[in-house]
Backbone as XML, in Angstrom:
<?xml version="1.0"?>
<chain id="A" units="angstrom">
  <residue number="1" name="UNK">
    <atom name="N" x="-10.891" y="-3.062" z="-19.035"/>
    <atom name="CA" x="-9.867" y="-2.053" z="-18.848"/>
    <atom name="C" x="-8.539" y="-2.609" z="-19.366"/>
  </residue>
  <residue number="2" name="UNK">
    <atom name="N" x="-7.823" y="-1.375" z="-19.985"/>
    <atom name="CA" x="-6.887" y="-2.440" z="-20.764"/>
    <atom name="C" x="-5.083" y="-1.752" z="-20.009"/>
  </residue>
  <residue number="3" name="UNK">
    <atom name="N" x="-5.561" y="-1.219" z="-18.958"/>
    <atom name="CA" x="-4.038" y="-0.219" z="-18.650"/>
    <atom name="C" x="-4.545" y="-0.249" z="-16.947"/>
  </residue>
  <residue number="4" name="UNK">
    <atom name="N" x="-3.489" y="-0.752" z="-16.505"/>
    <atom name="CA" x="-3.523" y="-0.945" z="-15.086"/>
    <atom name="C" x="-3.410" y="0.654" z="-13.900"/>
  </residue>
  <residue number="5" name="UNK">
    <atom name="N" x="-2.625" y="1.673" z="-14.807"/>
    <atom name="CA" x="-2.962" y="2.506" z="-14.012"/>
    <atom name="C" x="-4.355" y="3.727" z="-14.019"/>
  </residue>
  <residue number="6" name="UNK">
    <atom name="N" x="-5.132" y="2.917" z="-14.841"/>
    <atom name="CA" x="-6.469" y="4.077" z="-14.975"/>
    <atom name="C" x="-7.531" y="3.574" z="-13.901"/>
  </residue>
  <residue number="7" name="UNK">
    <atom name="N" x="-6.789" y="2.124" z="-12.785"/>
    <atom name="CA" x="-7.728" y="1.526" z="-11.720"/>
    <atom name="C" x="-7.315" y="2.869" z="-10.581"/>
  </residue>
  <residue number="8" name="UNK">
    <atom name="N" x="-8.405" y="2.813" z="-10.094"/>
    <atom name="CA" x="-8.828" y="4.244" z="-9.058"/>
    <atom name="C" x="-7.719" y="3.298" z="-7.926"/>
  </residue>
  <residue number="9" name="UNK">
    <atom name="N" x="-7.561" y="2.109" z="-7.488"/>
    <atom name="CA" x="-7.212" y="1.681" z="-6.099"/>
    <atom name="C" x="-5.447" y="1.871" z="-6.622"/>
  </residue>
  <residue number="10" name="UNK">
    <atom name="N" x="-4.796" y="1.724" z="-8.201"/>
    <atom name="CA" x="-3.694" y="2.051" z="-8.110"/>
    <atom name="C" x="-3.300" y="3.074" z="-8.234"/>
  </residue>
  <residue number="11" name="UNK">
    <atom name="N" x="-3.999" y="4.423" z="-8.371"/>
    <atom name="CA" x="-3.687" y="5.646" z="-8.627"/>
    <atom name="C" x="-3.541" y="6.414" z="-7.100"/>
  </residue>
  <residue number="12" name="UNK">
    <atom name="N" x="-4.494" y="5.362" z="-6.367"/>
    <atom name="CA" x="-4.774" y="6.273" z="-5.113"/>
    <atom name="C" x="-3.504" y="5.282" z="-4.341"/>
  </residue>
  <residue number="13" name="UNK">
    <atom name="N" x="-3.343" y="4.501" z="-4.287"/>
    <atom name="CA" x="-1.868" y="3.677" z="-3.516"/>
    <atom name="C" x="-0.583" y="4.246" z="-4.098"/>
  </residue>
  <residue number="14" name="UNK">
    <atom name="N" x="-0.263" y="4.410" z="-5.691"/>
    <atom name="CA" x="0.802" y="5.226" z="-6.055"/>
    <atom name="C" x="0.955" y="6.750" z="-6.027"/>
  </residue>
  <residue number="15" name="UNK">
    <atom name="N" x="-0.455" y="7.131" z="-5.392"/>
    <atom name="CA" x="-0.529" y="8.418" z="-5.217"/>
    <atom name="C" x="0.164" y="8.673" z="-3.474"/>
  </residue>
  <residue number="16" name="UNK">
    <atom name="N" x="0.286" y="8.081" z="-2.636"/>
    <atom name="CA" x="0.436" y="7.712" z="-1.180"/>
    <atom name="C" x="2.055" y="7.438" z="-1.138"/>
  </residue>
  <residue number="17" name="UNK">
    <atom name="N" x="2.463" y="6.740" z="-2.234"/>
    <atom name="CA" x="3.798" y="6.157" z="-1.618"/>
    <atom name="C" x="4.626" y="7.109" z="-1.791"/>
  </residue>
  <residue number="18" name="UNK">
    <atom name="N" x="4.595" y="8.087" z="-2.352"/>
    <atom name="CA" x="5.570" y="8.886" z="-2.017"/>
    <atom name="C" x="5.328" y="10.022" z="-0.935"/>
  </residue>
  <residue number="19" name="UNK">
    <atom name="N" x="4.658" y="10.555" z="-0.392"/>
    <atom name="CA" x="4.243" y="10.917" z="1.559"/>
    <atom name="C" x="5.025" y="9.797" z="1.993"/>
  </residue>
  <residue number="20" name="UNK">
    <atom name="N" x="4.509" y="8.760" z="1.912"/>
    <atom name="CA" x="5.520" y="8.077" z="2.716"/>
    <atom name="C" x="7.061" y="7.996" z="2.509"/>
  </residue>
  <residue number="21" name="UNK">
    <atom name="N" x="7.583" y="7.650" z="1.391"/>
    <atom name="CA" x="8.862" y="8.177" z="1.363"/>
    <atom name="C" x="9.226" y="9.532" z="2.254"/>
  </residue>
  <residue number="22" name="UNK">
    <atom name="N" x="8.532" y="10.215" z="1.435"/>
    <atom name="CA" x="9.683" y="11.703" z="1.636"/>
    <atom name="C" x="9.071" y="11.787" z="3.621"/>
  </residue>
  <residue number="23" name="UNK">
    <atom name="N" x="8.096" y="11.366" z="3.989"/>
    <atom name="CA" x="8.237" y="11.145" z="5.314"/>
    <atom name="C" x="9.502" y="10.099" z="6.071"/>
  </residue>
  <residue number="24" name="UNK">
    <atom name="N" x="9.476" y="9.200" z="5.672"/>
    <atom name="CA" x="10.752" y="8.179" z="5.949"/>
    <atom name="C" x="11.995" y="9.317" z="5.815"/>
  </residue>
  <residue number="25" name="UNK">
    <atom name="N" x="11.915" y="9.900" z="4.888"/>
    <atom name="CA" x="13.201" y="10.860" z="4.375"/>
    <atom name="C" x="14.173" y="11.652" z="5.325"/>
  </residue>
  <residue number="26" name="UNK">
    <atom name="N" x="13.311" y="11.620" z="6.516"/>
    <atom name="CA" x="13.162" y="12.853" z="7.169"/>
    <atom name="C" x="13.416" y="12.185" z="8.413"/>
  </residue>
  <residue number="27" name="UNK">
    <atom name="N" x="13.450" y="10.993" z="8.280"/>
    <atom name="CA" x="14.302" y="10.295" z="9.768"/>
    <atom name="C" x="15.493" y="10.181" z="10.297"/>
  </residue>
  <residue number="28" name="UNK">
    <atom name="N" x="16.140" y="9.850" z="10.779"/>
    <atom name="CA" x="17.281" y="9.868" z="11.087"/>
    <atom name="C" x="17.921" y="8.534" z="10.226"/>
  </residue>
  <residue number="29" name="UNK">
    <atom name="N" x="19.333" y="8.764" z="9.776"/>
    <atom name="CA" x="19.601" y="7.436" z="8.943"/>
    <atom name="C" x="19.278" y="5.942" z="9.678"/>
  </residue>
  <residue number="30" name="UNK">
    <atom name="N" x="19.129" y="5.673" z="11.246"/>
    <atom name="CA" x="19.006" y="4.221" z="11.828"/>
    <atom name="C" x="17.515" y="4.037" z="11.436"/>
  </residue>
  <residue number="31" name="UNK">
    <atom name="N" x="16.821" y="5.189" z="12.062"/>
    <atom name="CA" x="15.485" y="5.022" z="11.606"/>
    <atom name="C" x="14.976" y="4.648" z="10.210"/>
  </residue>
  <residue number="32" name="UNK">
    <atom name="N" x="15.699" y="5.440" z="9.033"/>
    <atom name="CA" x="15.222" y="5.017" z="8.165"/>
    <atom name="C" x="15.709" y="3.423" z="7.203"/>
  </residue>
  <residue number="33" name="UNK">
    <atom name="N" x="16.650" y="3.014" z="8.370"/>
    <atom name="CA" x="17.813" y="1.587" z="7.859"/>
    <atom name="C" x="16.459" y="0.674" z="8.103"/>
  </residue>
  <residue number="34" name="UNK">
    <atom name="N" x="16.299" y="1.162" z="9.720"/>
    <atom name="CA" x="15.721" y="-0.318" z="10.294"/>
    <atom name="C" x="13.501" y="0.113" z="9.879"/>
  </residue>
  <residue number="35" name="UNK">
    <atom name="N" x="13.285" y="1.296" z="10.596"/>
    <atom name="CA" x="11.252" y="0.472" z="10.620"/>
    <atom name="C" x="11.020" y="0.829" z="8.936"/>
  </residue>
  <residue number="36" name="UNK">
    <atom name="N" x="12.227" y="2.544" z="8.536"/>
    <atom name="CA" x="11.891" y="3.238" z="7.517"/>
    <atom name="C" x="11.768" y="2.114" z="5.841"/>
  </residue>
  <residue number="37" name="UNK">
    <atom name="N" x="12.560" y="1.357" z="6.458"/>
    <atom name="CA" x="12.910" y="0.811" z="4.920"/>
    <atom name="C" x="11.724" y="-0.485" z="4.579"/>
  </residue>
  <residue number="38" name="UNK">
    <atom name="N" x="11.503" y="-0.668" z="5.624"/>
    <atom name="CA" x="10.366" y="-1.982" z="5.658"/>
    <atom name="C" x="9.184" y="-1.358" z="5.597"/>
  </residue>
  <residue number="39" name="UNK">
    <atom name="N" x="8.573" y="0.427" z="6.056"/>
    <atom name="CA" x="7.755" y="0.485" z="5.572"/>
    <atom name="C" x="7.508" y="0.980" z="4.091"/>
  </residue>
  <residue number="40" name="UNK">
    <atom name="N" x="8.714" y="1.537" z="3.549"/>
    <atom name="CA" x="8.717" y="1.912" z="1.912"/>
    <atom name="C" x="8.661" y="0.972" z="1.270"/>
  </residue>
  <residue number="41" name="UNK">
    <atom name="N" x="9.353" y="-0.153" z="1.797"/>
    <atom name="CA" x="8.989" y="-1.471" z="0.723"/>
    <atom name="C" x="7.646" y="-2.005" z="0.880"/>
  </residue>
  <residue number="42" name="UNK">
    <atom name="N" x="6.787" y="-1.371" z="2.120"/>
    <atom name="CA" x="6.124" y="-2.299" z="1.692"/>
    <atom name="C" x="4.444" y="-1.386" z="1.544"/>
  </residue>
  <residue number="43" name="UNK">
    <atom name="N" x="4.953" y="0.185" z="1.149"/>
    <atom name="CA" x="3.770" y="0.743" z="0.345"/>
    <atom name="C" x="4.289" y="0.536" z="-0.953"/>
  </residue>
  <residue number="44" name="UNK">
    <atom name="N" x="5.212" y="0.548" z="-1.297"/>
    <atom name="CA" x="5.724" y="0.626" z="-2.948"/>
    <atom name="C" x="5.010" y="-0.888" z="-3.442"/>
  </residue>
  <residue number="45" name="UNK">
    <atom name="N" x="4.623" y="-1.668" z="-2.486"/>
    <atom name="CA" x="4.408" y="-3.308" z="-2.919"/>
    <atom name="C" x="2.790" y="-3.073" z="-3.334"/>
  </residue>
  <residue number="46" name="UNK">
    <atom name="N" x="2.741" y="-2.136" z="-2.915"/>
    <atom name="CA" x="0.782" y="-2.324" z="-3.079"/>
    <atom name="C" x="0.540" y="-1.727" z="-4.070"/>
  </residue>
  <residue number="47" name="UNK">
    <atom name="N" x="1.142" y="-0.907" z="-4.530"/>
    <atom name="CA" x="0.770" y="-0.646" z="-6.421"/>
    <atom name="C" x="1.855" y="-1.498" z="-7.693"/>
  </residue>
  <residue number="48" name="UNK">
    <atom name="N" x="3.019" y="-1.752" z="-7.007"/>
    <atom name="CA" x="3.608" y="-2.726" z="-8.018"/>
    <atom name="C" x="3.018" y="-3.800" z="-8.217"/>
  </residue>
  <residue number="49" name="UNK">
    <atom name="N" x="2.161" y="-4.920" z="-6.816"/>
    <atom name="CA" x="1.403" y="-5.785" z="-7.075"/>
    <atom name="C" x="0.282" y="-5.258" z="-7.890"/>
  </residue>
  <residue number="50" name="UNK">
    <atom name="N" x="-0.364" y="-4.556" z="-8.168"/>
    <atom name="CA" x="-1.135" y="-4.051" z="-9.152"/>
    <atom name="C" x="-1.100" y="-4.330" z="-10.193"/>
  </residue>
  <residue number="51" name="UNK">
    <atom name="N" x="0.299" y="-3.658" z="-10.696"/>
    <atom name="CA" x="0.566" y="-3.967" z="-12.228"/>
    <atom name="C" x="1.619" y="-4.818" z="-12.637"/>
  </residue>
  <residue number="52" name="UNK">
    <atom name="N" x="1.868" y="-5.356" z="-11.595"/>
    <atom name="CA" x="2.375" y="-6.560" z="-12.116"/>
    <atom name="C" x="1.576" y="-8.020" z="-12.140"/>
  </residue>
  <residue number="53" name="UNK">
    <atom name="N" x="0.437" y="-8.085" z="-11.393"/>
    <atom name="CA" x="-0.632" y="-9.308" z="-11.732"/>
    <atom name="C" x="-1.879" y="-8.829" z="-12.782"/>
  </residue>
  <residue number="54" name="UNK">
    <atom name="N" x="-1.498" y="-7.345" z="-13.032"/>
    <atom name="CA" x="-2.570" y="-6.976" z="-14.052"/>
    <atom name="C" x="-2.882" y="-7.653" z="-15.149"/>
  </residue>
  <residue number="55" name="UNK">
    <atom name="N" x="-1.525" y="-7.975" z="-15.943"/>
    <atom name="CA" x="-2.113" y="-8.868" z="-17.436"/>
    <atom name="C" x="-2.028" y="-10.376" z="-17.002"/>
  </residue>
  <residue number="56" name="UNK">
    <atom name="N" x="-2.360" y="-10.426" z="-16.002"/>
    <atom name="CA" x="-2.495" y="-12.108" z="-15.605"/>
    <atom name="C" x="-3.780" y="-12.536" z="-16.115"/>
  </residue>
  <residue number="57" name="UNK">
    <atom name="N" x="-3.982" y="-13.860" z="-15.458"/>
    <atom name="CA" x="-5.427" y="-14.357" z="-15.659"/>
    <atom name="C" x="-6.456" y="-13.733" z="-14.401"/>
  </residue>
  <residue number="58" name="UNK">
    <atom name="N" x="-7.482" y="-13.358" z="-14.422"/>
    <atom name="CA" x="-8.094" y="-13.257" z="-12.903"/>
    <atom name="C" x="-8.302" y="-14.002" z="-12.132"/>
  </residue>
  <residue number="59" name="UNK">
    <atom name="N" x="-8.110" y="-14.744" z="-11.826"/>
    <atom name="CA" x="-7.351" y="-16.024" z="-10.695"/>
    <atom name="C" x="-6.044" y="-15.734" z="-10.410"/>
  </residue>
  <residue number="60" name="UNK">
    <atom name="N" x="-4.709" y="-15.271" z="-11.783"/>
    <atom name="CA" x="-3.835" y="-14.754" z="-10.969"/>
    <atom name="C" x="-3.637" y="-13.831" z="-10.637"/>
  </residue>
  <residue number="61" name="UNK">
    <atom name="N" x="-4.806" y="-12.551" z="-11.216"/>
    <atom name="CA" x="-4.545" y="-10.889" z="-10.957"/>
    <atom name="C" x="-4.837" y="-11.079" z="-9.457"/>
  </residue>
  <residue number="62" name="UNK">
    <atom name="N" x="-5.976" y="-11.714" z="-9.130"/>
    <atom name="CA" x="-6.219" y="-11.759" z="-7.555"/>
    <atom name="C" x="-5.597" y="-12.395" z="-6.755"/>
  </residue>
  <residue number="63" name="UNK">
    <atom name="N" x="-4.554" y="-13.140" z="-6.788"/>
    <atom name="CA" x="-3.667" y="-13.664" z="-6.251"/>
    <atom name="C" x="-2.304" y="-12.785" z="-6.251"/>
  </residue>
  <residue number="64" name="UNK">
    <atom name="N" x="-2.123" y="-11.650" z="-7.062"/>
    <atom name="CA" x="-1.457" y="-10.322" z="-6.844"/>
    <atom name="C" x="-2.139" y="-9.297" z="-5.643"/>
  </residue>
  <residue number="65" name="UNK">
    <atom name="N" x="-3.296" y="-8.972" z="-6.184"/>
    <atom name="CA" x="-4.209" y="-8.393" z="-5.429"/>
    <atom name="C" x="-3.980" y="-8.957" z="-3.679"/>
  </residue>
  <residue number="66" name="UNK">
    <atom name="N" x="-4.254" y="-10.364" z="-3.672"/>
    <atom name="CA" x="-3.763" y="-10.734" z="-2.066"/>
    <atom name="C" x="-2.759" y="-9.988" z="-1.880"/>
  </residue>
  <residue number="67" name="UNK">
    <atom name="N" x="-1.789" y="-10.079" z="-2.749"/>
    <atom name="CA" x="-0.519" y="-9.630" z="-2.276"/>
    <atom name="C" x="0.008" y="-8.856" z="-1.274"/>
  </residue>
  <residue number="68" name="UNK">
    <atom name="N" x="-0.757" y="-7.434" z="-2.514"/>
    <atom name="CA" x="-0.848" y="-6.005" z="-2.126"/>
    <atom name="C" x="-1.728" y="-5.798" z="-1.019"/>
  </residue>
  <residue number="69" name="UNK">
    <atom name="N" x="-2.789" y="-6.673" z="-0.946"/>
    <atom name="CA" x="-3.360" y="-6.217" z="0.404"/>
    <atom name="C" x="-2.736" y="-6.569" z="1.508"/>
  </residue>
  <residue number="70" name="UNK">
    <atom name="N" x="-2.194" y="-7.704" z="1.466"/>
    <atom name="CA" x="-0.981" y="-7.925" z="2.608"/>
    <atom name="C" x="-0.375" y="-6.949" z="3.104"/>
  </residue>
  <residue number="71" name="UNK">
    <atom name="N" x="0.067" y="-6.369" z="1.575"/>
    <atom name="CA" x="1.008" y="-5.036" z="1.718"/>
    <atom name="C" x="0.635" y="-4.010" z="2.321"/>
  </residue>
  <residue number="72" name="UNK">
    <atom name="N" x="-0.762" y="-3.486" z="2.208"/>
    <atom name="CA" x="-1.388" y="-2.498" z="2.315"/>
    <atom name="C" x="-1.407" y="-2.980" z="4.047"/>
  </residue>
  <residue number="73" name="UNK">
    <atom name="N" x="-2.109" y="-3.953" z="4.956"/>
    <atom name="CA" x="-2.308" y="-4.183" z="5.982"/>
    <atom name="C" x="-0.785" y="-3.941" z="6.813"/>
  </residue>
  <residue number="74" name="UNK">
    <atom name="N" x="0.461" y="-4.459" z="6.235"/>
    <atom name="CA" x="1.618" y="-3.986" z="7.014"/>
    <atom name="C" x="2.010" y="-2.784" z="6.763"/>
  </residue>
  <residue number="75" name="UNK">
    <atom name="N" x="1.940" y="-2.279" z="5.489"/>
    <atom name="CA" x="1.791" y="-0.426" z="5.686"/>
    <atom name="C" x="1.777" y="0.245" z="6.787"/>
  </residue>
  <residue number="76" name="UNK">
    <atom name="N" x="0.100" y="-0.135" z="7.176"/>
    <atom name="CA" x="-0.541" y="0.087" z="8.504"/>
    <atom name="C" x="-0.109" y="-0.039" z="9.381"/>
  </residue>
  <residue number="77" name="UNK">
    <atom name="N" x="0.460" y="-1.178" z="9.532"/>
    <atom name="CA" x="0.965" y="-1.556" z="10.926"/>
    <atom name="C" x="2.674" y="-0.940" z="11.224"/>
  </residue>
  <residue number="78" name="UNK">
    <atom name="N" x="3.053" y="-0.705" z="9.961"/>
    <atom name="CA" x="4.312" y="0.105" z="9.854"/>
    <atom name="C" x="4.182" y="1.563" z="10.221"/>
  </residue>
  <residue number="79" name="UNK">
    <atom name="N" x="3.268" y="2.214" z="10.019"/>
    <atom name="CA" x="2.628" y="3.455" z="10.455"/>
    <atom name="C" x="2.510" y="3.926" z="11.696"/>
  </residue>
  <residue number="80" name="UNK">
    <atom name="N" x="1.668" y="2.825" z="12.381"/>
    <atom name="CA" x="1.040" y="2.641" z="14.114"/>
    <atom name="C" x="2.253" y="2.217" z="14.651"/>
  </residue>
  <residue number="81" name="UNK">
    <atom name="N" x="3.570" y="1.627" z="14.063"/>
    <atom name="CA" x="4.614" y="1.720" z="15.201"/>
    <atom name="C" x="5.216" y="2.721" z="14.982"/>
  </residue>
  <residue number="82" name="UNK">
    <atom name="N" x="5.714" y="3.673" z="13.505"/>
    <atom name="CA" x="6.615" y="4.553" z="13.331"/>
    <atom name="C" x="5.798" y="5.781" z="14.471"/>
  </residue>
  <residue number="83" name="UNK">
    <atom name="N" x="4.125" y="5.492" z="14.761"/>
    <atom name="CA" x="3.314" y="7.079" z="15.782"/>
    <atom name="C" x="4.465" y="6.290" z="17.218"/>
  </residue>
  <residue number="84" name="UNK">
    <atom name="N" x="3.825" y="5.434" z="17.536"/>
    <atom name="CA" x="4.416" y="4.657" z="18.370"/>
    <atom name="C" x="5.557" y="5.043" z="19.329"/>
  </residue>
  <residue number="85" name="UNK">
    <atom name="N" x="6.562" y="4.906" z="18.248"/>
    <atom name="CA" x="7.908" y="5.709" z="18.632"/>
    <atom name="C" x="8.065" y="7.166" z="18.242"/>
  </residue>
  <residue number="86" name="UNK">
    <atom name="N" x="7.287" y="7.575" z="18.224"/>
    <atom name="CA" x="7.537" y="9.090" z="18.139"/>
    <atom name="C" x="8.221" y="9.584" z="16.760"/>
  </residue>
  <residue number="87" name="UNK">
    <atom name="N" x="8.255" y="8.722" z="15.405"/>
    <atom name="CA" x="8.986" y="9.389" z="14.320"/>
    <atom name="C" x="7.555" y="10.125" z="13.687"/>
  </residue>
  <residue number="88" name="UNK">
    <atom name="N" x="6.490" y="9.829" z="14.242"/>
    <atom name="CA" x="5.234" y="10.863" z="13.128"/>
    <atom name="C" x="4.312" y="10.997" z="14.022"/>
  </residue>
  <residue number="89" name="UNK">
    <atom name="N" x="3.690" y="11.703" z="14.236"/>
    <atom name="CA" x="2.666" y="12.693" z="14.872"/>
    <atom name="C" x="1.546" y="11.909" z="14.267"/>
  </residue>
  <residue number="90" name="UNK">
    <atom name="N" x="0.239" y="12.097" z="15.768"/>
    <atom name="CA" x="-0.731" y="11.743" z="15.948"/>
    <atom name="C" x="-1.533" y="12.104" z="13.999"/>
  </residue>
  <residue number="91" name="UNK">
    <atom name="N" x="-1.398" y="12.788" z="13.939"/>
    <atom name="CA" x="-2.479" y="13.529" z="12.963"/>
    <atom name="C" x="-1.722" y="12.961" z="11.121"/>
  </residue>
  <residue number="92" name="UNK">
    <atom name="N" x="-0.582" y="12.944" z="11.070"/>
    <atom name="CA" x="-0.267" y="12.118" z="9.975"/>
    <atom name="C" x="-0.753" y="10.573" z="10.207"/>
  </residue>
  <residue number="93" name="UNK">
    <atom name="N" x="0.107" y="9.806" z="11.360"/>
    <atom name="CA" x="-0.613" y="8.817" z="11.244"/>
    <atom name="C" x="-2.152" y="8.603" z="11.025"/>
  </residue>
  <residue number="94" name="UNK">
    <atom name="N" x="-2.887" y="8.992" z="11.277"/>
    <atom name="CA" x="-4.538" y="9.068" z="11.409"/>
    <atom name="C" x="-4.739" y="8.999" z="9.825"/>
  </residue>
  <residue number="95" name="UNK">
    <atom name="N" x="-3.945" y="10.131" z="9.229"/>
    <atom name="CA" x="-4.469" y="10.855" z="7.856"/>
    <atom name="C" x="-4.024" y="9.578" z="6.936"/>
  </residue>
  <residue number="96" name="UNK">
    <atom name="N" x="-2.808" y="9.150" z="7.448"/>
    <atom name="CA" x="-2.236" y="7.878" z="6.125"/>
    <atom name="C" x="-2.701" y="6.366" z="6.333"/>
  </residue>
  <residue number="97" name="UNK">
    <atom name="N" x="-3.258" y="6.059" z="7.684"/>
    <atom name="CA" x="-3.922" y="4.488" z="8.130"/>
    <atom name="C" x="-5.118" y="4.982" z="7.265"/>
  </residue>
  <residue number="98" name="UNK">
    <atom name="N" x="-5.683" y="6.304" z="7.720"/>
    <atom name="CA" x="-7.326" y="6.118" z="7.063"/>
    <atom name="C" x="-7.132" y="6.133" z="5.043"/>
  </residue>
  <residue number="99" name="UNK">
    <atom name="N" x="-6.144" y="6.796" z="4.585"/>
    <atom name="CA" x="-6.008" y="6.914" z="3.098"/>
    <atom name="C" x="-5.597" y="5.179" z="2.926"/>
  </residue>
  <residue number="100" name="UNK">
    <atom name="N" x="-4.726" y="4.559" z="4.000"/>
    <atom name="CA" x="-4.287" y="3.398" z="3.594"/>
    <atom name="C" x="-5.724" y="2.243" z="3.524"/>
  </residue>
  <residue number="101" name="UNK">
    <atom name="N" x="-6.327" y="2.600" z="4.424"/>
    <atom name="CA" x="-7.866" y="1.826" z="5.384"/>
    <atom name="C" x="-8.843" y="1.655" z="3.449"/>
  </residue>
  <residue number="102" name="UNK">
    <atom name="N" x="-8.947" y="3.068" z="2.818"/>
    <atom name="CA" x="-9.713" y="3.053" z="1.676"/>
    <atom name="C" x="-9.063" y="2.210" z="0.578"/>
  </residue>
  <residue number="103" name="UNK">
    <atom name="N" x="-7.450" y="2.065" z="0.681"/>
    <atom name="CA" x="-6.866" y="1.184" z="-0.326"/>
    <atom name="C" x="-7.336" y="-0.238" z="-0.321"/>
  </residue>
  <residue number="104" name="UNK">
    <atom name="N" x="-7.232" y="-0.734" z="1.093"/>
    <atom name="CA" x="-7.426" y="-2.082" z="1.260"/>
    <atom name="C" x="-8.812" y="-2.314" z="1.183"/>
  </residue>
  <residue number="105" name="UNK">
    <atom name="N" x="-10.054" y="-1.516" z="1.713"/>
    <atom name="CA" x="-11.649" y="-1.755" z="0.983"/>
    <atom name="C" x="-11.537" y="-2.410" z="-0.952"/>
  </residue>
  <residue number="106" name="UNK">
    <atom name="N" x="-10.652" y="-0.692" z="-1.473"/>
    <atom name="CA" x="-10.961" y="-1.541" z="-2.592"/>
    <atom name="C" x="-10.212" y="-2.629" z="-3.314"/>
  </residue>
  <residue number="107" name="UNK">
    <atom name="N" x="-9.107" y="-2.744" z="-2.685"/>
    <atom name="CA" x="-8.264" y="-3.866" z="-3.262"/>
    <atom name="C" x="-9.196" y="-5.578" z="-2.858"/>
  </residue>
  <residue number="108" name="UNK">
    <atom name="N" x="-10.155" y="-5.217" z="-1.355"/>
    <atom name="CA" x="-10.579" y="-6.255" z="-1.171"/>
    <atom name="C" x="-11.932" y="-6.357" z="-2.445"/>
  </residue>
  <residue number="109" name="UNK">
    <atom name="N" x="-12.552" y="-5.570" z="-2.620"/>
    <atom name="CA" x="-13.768" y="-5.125" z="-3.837"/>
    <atom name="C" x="-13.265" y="-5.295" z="-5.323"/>
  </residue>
  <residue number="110" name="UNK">
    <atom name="N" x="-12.118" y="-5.190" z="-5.340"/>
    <atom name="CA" x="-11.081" y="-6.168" z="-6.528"/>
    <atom name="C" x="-10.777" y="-7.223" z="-6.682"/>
  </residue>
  <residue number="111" name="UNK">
    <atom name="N" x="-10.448" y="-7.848" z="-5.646"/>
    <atom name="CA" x="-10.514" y="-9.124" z="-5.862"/>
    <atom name="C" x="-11.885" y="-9.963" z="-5.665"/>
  </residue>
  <residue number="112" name="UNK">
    <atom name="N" x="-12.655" y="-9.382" z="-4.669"/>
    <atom name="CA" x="-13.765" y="-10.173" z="-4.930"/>
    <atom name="C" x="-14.673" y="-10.636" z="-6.393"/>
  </residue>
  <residue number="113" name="UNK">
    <atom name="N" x="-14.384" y="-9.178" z="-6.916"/>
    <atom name="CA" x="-15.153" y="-9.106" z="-8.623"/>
    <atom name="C" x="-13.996" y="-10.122" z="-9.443"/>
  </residue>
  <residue number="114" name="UNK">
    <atom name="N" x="-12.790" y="-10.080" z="-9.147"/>
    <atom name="CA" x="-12.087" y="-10.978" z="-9.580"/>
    <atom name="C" x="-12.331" y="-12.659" z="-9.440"/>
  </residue>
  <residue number="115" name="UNK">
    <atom name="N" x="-12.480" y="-13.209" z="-8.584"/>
    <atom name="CA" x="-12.995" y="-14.053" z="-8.176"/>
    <atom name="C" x="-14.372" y="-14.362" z="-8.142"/>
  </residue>
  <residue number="116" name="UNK">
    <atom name="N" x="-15.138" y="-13.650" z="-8.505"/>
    <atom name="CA" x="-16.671" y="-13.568" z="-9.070"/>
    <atom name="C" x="-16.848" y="-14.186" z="-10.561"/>
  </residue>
  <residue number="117" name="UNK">
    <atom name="N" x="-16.107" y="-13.645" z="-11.178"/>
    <atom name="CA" x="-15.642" y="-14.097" z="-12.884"/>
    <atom name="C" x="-14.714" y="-14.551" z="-13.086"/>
  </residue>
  <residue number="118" name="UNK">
    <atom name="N" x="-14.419" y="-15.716" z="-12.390"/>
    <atom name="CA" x="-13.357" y="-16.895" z="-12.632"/>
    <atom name="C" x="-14.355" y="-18.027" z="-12.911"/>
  </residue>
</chain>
């Protein structure tokens, strides 16, 4: 593959980060200073790590790949506190951990094949 966004795991993570924005959007400005801004940075991290370890070597694409799954796992956890405190409803959270839950399967199924052919 010679173009980083025709991978299904970055189309479907850059397809996500903006729900999350324009959800953050919609907070109150403290909210979106203090949990809002740490969780936009850190869905926007799981498809920039994408294509930015893409033309690496695969030893270092998957060492991007960690990255983003990092990213992808505090997403999550940015999510389950924003239900937490009451800035998003039971049923978004559910809908964006489980869309987030399929990112991190295949980012982990990426790097493994990555690390398979090293």
């Amino acid at each position: 593959m010679k173009d980083f966004s025709k991978l299904d795991v970055y189309k479907r993570s850059s397809a996500l980060f903006p729900k999350v924005y324009r959800i953050v959007r919609l907070w109150s400005k403290d909210d979106q200073r203090e949990l809002g801004s740490q969780l936009i940075r850190a869905a926007n991290s799981i498809h920039a790590n994408i294509a930015e370890g893409f033309s690496k070597s695969p030893r270092d694409f998957a060492r991007y790949i960690n990255i983003a799954l990092g990213s992808c796992d505090e997403t999550r956890s940015h999510l389950a506190d924003a239900f937490s405190v009451g800035l998003i409803d039971c049923e978004i959270e559910k809908n964006l951990i489980s869309d987030y839950e399929i990112v991190g399967k295949q980012l982990t199924k990426l790097r493994q094949f990555l690390l398979s052919n090293t």
